[in-house]
C-alpha positions in Angstrom: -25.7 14.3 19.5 -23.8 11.9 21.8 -22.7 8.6 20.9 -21.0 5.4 23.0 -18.1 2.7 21.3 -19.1 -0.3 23.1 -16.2 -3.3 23.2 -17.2 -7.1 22.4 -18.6 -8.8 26.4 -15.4 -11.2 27.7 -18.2 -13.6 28.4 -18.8 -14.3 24.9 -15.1 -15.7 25.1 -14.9 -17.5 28.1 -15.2 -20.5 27.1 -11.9 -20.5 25.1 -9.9 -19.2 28.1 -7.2 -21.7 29.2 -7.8 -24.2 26.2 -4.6 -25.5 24.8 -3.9 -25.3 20.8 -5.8 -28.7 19.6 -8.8 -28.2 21.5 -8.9 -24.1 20.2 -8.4 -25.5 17.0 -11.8 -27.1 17.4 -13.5 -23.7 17.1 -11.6 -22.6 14.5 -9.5 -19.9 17.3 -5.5 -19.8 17.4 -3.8 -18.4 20.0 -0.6 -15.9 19.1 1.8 -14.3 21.0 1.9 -10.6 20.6 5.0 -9.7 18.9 4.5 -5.9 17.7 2.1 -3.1 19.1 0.2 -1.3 18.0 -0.6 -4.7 15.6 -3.0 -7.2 18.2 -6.4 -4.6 18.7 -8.2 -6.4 21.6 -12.0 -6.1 20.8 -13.0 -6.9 24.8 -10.9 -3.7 26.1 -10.8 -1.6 22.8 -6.6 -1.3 23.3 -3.9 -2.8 21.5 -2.4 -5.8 23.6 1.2 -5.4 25.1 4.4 -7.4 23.1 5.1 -10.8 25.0 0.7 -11.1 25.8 -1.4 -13.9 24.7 -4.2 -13.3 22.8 -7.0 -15.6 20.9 -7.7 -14.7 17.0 -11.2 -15.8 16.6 -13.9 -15.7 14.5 -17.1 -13.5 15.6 -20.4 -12.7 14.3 -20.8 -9.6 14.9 -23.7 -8.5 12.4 -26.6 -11.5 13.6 -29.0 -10.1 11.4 -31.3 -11.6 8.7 -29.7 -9.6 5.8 -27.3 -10.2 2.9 -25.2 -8.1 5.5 -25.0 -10.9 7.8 -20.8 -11.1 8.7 -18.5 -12.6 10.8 -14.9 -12.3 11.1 -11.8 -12.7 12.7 -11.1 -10.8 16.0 -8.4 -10.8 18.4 -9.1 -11.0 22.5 -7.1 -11.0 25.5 -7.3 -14.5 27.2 -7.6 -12.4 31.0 -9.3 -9.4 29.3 -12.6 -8.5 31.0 -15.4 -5.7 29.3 -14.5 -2.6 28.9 -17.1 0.0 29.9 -19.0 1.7 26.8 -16.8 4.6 26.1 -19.3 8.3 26.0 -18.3 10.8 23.2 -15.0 9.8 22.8 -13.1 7.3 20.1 -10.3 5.3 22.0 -6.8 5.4 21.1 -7.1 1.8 19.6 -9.2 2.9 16.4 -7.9 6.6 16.6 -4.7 5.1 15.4 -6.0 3.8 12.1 -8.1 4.0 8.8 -11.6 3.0 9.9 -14.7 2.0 7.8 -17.5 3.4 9.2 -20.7 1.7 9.1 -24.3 2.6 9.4 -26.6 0.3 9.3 -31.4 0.5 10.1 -33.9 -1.3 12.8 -33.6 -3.6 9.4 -30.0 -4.6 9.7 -29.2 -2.6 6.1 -26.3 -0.7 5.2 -28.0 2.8 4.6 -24.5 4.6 4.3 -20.9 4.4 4.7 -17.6 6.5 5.1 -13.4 5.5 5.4 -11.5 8.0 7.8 -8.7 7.6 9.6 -9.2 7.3 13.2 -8.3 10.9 14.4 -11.1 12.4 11.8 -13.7 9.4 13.1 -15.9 11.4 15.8 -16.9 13.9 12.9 -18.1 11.3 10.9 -19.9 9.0 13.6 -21.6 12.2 14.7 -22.9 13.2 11.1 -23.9 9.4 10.4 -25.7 8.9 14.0 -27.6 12.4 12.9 -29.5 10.6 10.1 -32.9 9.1 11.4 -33.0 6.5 9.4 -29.4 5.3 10.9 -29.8 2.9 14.2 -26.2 2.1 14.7 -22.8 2.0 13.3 -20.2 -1.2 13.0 -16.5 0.4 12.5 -14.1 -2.0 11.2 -10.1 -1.7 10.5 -9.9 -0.9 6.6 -7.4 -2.4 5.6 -7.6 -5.7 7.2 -11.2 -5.1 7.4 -11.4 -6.7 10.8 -14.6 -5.8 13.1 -13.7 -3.2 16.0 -16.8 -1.9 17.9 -20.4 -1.0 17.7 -21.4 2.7 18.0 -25.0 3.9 19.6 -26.2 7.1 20.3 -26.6 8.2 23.9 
């Protein structure tokens, strides 16, 4: 069964682009400088940002559903990034890197199941998940700082 890793749409961002510190601070978004890599995971191109870049930390719902699972949290985006393409049957070097938690979630917007791999061992996983019928799509997060990273469909 194939499967996509779509990134977060830049558009959804836009409006922070360019915005100095105070008026960021209005949305509740800080802007950082990157200072080690991997360590900045941009959610717009699914790769790590390059030491001396500036990137936004900002909050995003990412799970809009009408659920206890509901969630938001803090992302990190390039200010210039634009969408990355949904990646086919493949798990970018960005999440291959670490210790995922691997999602799966119904049309209903309920957790049905759940799995932590590290990144390398991921496609396996996403694969036997996406297999189930009563699975519609999976939400992989970092593990550790449990941060949101992409959205995973079947093809």
């Amino acid at each position: 069964m194939g499967f996509q890793i779509s990134a977060l749409n830049s558009e959804e961002f836009s409006h922070l682009v360019g915005l100095d510190d105070d008026s960021l601070a209005k949305y509740g978004a800080r802007r950082m400088t990157v200072d080690l890599k991997p360590g900045y995971p941009c959610r717009v191109t699914l790769e790590d940002a390059e030491i001396g870049e500036s990137v936004l930390l900002v909050n995003y719902e990412h799970l809009a559903v009408n659920t206890p699972y509901r969630s938001t949290h803090a992302v990190f985006v390039r200010e210039e990034a634009t969408t990355r393409p949904p990646i086919p049957n493949r798990v970018p070097e960005q999440l291959s890197i670490r210790l995922l938690s691997i999602r799966a979630f119904n049309t209903d917007g309920m957790m049905v199941a759940a799995d932590v791999v590290h990144g390398t061992e991921s496609e396996p996983v996403i694969r036997a998940l996406l297999n189930d019928s009563k699975v519609e799509y999976l939400h992989i997060h970092n593990a550790k700082p449990g941060c949101y990273a992409a959205r995973v469909d079947r093809l």
